[in-house]
KOLPA-205801 format. One line per 2 residues: for each residue x, y, z of C-alpha. Coordinates in pm, whole numbers, plus 32768, in hexadecimal, padded with zeros to 4 digits. Layout:
BEGIN
X Y Z | ...
***
This chain:
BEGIN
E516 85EB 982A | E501 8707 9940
E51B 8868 98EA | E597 8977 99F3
E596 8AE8 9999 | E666 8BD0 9A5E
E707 8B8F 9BA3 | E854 8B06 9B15
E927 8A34 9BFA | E863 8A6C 9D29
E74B 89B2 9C80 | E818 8874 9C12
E8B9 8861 9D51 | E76D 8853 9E18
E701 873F 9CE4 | E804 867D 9D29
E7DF 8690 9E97 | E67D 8647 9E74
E6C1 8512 9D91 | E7DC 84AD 9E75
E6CE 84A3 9FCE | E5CD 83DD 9F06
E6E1 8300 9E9C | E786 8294 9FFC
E611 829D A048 | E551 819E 9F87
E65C 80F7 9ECE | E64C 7FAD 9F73
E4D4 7F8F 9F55 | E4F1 7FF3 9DFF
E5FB 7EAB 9DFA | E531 7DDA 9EAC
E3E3 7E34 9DC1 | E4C1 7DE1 9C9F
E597 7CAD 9D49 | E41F 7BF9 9D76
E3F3 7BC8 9C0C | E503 7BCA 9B18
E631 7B0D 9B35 | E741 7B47 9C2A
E845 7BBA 9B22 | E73C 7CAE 9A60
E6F2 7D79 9BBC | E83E 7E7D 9BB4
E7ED 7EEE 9A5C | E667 7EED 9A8A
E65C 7FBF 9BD9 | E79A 80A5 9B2F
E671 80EB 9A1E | E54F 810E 9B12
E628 8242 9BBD | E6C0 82DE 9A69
E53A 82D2 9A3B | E4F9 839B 9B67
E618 848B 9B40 | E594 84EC 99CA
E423 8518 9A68 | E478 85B2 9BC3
E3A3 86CD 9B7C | E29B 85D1 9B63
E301 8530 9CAF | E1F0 8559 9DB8
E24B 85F4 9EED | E1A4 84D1 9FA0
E14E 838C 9F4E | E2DD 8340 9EB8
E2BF 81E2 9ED0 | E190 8194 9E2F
E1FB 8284 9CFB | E343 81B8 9CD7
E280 8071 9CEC | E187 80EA 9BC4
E2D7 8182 9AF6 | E38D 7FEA 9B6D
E272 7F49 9AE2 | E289 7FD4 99A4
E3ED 7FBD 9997 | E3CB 7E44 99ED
E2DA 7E43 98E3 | E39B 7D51 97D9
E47D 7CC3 9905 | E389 7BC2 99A0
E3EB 7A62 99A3 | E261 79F8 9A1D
E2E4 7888 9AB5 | E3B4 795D 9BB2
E291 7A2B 9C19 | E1B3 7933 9C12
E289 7877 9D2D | E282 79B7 9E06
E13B 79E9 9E0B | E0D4 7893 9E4C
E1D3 7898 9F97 | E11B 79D5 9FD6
DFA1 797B 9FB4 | DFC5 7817 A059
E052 78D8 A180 | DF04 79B8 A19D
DE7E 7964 A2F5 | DD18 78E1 A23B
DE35 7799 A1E4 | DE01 7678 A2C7
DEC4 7566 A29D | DF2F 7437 A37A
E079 7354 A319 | E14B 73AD A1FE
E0CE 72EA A0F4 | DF8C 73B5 A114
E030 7512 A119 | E0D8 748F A008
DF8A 7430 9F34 | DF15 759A 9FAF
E040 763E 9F11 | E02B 7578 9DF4
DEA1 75C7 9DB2 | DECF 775C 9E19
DFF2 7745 9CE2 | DEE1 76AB 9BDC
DE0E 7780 9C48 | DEAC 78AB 9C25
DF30 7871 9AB5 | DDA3 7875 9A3D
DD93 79E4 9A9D | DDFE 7AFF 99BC
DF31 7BAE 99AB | DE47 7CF3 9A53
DDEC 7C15 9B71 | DEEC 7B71 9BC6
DFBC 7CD0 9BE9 | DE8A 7D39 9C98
DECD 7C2E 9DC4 | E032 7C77 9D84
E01F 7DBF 9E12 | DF52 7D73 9F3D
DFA8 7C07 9FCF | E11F 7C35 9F69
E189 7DC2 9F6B | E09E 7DF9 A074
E005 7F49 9FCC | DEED 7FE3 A05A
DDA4 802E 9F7C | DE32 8169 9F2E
DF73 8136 9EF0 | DF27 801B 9E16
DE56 810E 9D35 | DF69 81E7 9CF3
E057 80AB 9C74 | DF39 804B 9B9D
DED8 81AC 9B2E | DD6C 8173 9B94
DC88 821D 9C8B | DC85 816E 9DE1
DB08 80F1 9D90 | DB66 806E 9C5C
DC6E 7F91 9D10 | DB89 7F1F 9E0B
DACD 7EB6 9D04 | DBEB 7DFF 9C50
DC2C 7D76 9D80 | DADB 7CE5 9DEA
DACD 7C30 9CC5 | DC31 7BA6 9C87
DBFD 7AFC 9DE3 | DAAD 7A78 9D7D
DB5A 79D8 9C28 | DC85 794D 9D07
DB81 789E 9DFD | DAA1 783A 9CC1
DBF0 7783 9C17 | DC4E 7701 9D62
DB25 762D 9D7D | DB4D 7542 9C35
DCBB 7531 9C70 | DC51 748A 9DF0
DB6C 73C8 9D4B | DC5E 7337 9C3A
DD3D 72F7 9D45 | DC3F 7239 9E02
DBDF 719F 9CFC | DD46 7110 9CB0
DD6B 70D2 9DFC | DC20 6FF9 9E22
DC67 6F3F 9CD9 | DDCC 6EDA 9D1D
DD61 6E58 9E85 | DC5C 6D72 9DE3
DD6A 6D1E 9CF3 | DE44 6C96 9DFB
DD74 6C0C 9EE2 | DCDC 6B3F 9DA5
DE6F 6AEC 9D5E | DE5B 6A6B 9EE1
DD13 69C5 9EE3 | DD5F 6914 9DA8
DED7 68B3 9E0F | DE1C 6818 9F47
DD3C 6712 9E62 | DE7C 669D 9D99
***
Protein backbone atom coordinates (compact mmCIF):
# COMPACT_ATOMS: atom_id res chain seq x y z
CA UNK A 1 0.00 0.00 0.00
CA UNK A 2 1.51 3.62 -0.68
CA UNK A 3 1.75 6.11 1.98
CA UNK A 4 1.83 10.01 1.18
CA UNK A 5 2.33 12.52 3.97
CA UNK A 6 1.36 16.03 3.42
CA UNK A 7 0.57 17.66 0.20
CA UNK A 8 -3.22 16.89 0.22
CA UNK A 9 -5.02 17.00 -3.07
CA UNK A 10 -2.25 18.37 -5.02
CA UNK A 11 -0.43 15.15 -4.35
CA UNK A 12 -3.30 12.68 -5.46
CA UNK A 13 -4.00 14.64 -8.37
CA UNK A 14 -0.37 14.49 -9.71
CA UNK A 15 -0.73 10.38 -8.59
CA UNK A 16 -3.37 9.97 -10.54
CA UNK A 17 -2.00 11.85 -13.40
CA UNK A 18 1.09 9.98 -13.11
CA UNK A 19 -0.77 6.57 -13.06
CA UNK A 20 -3.03 7.79 -15.82
CA UNK A 21 0.41 8.60 -18.40
CA UNK A 22 1.90 5.20 -17.57
CA UNK A 23 -1.42 3.74 -18.25
CA UNK A 24 -2.26 5.17 -21.93
CA UNK A 25 1.48 4.46 -22.08
CA UNK A 26 2.26 0.83 -21.70
CA UNK A 27 -1.08 -0.62 -21.42
CA UNK A 28 -1.15 -2.49 -24.60
CA UNK A 29 2.25 -4.05 -24.10
CA UNK A 30 1.27 -4.89 -20.77
CA UNK A 31 -1.91 -6.72 -22.85
CA UNK A 32 0.05 -8.13 -25.26
CA UNK A 33 2.75 -9.64 -22.44
CA UNK A 34 -0.27 -11.07 -20.78
CA UNK A 35 -2.46 -12.02 -24.14
CA UNK A 36 0.84 -14.42 -25.08
CA UNK A 37 0.20 -16.78 -22.33
CA UNK A 38 -3.01 -17.14 -20.64
CA UNK A 39 -6.16 -17.58 -22.27
CA UNK A 40 -7.95 -15.02 -24.26
CA UNK A 41 -10.88 -14.61 -21.75
CA UNK A 42 -8.41 -14.45 -18.49
CA UNK A 43 -6.38 -11.30 -20.13
CA UNK A 44 -9.01 -8.21 -18.99
CA UNK A 45 -8.93 -9.29 -15.44
CA UNK A 46 -5.14 -10.28 -15.38
CA UNK A 47 -3.72 -6.94 -16.95
CA UNK A 48 -6.71 -4.95 -14.62
CA UNK A 49 -4.50 -6.70 -11.66
CA UNK A 50 -1.05 -6.09 -13.13
CA UNK A 51 -2.02 -2.07 -13.06
CA UNK A 52 -4.05 -2.05 -9.58
CA UNK A 53 -0.51 -3.60 -8.82
CA UNK A 54 1.30 -0.67 -10.08
CA UNK A 55 -1.03 1.96 -8.75
CA UNK A 56 -0.59 0.44 -4.98
CA UNK A 57 3.40 0.44 -5.62
CA UNK A 58 3.83 3.69 -7.70
CA UNK A 59 6.22 4.94 -5.30
CA UNK A 60 8.14 1.96 -6.20
CA UNK A 61 7.74 2.66 -9.94
CA UNK A 62 11.10 3.47 -11.58
CA UNK A 63 11.37 6.56 -13.36
CA UNK A 64 12.84 4.60 -16.27
CA UNK A 65 12.78 1.30 -17.31
CA UNK A 66 8.48 1.18 -16.96
CA UNK A 67 8.12 -1.61 -19.08
CA UNK A 68 10.39 -4.00 -17.84
CA UNK A 69 9.04 -3.28 -14.09
CA UNK A 70 5.44 -4.08 -15.31
CA UNK A 71 6.69 -7.22 -17.09
CA UNK A 72 8.49 -8.52 -13.70
CA UNK A 73 5.07 -7.28 -11.54
CA UNK A 74 2.86 -9.39 -15.00
CA UNK A 75 4.83 -12.27 -14.44
CA UNK A 76 4.05 -12.68 -11.08
CA UNK A 77 0.61 -11.82 -11.51
CA UNK A 78 0.41 -14.53 -14.28
CA UNK A 79 1.96 -16.63 -11.83
CA UNK A 80 -1.04 -19.32 -11.21
CA UNK A 81 -2.67 -18.24 -14.73
CA UNK A 82 -0.46 -20.29 -17.16
CA UNK A 83 -2.08 -22.80 -19.26
CA UNK A 84 1.74 -24.27 -20.41
CA UNK A 85 0.17 -26.06 -23.86
CA UNK A 86 -0.69 -22.42 -24.99
CA UNK A 87 2.75 -21.15 -24.35
CA UNK A 88 4.33 -23.88 -25.42
CA UNK A 89 2.68 -23.29 -29.05
CA UNK A 90 3.96 -19.65 -29.03
CA UNK A 91 7.16 -20.25 -28.42
CA UNK A 92 7.62 -22.99 -30.75
CA UNK A 93 6.11 -20.48 -33.73
CA UNK A 94 8.64 -18.19 -32.28
CA UNK A 95 11.94 -20.27 -32.07
CA UNK A 96 11.33 -22.19 -35.45
CA UNK A 97 11.17 -18.71 -36.95
CA UNK A 98 14.84 -17.81 -35.56
CA UNK A 99 16.86 -17.16 -38.70
CA UNK A 100 19.48 -20.28 -37.51
CA UNK A 101 15.90 -22.47 -38.95
CA UNK A 102 16.42 -23.80 -42.37
CA UNK A 103 13.91 -25.62 -43.78
CA UNK A 104 12.89 -26.60 -47.41
CA UNK A 105 9.06 -27.88 -48.25
CA UNK A 106 6.51 -27.94 -45.67
CA UNK A 107 6.59 -31.23 -44.43
CA UNK A 108 10.12 -30.45 -43.19
CA UNK A 109 9.28 -27.10 -41.47
CA UNK A 110 6.71 -29.01 -40.15
CA UNK A 111 9.10 -31.89 -38.56
CA UNK A 112 11.26 -28.72 -37.42
CA UNK A 113 8.35 -27.26 -35.54
CA UNK A 114 7.39 -30.36 -34.28
CA UNK A 115 11.09 -31.29 -32.85
CA UNK A 116 11.74 -27.37 -31.48
CA UNK A 117 8.12 -28.21 -29.39
CA UNK A 118 9.69 -31.63 -27.79
CA UNK A 119 12.40 -30.03 -27.24
CA UNK A 120 11.41 -27.31 -25.46
CA UNK A 121 9.07 -29.21 -22.91
CA UNK A 122 12.50 -31.03 -21.46
CA UNK A 123 13.64 -27.64 -20.18
CA UNK A 124 12.60 -26.16 -16.87
CA UNK A 125 10.01 -23.88 -16.10
CA UNK A 126 13.31 -21.15 -15.40
CA UNK A 127 14.49 -21.78 -18.88
CA UNK A 128 11.97 -21.87 -20.79
CA UNK A 129 10.81 -18.22 -19.35
CA UNK A 130 14.37 -17.45 -19.85
CA UNK A 131 14.00 -17.87 -23.89
CA UNK A 132 10.62 -16.49 -23.36
CA UNK A 133 11.83 -13.19 -22.67
CA UNK A 134 14.40 -12.93 -25.32
CA UNK A 135 13.25 -14.87 -28.65
CA UNK A 136 9.54 -13.84 -27.98
CA UNK A 137 9.34 -10.30 -25.90
CA UNK A 138 12.37 -9.25 -27.50
CA UNK A 139 14.04 -7.87 -24.07
CA UNK A 140 17.37 -6.80 -24.06
CA UNK A 141 20.03 -8.35 -21.45
CA UNK A 142 19.11 -5.76 -19.20
CA UNK A 143 15.82 -5.47 -19.34
CA UNK A 144 15.38 -9.08 -19.05
CA UNK A 145 17.24 -8.92 -15.60
CA UNK A 146 14.91 -6.65 -14.16
CA UNK A 147 11.69 -9.09 -15.16
CA UNK A 148 13.62 -11.84 -13.60
CA UNK A 149 14.95 -9.86 -10.60
CA UNK A 150 18.54 -10.95 -11.35
CA UNK A 151 21.69 -9.05 -12.17
CA UNK A 152 22.28 -8.74 -15.95
CA UNK A 153 25.41 -11.35 -15.56
CA UNK A 154 23.44 -13.66 -13.87
CA UNK A 155 20.98 -13.70 -16.88
CA UNK A 156 23.58 -14.08 -19.32
CA UNK A 157 24.45 -16.84 -17.53
CA UNK A 158 20.90 -18.32 -17.40
CA UNK A 159 20.82 -17.69 -20.73
CA UNK A 160 24.00 -19.37 -22.03
CA UNK A 161 22.98 -22.35 -20.62
CA UNK A 162 19.18 -22.66 -21.29
CA UNK A 163 20.26 -22.43 -25.04
CA UNK A 164 22.90 -25.07 -24.55
CA UNK A 165 20.03 -27.53 -22.85
CA UNK A 166 17.53 -26.59 -25.79
CA UNK A 167 20.28 -27.57 -28.50
CA UNK A 168 21.36 -30.67 -26.20
CA UNK A 169 17.38 -31.95 -26.21
CA UNK A 170 17.11 -31.03 -29.76
CA UNK A 171 19.56 -33.53 -30.83
CA UNK A 172 17.84 -36.95 -29.50
CA UNK A 173 14.51 -35.65 -30.50
CA UNK A 174 16.20 -35.38 -34.46
CA UNK A 175 17.53 -38.49 -33.93
CA UNK A 176 14.23 -40.28 -32.77
CA UNK A 177 12.71 -38.75 -35.58
CA UNK A 178 15.23 -40.12 -37.90
CA UNK A 179 15.12 -42.99 -36.50
CA UNK A 180 11.25 -43.40 -37.08
CA UNK A 181 11.67 -42.10 -40.20
CA UNK A 182 14.46 -44.69 -41.35
CA UNK A 183 12.54 -47.63 -39.77
CA UNK A 184 9.16 -46.98 -41.29
CA UNK A 185 10.86 -46.54 -44.86
CA UNK A 186 12.42 -50.03 -44.52
CA UNK A 187 9.08 -51.07 -43.32
CA UNK A 188 7.45 -50.15 -46.49
CA UNK A 189 9.75 -50.74 -48.93
CA UNK A 190 9.92 -54.47 -47.29
CA UNK A 191 5.77 -54.24 -47.64
CA UNK A 192 6.74 -53.38 -51.51
CA UNK A 193 9.50 -55.74 -52.08
CA UNK A 194 7.59 -58.51 -50.57
CA UNK A 195 4.12 -57.59 -52.38
CA UNK A 196 6.41 -57.86 -55.60
CA UNK A 197 7.38 -61.82 -54.93
CA UNK A 198 3.60 -62.77 -54.30
Amino acid sequence: MRHKQGGGDVDIAEDEQRFTDLYREHYSAVDAFVRRRVRADQVTDLVAETFLVAWRRLDELPRSAVLPWLYGVAKYTLANAYRSEERRLRLVESLASQPQAVVGDHSEEVVHRASVAAAFDELSDADQEVLRLTLWEDLTASQAAKVMRCSVATFQVRLHRARKRLRGALVPVSADRGHAQFTGSRQTNGRKRGGGDA
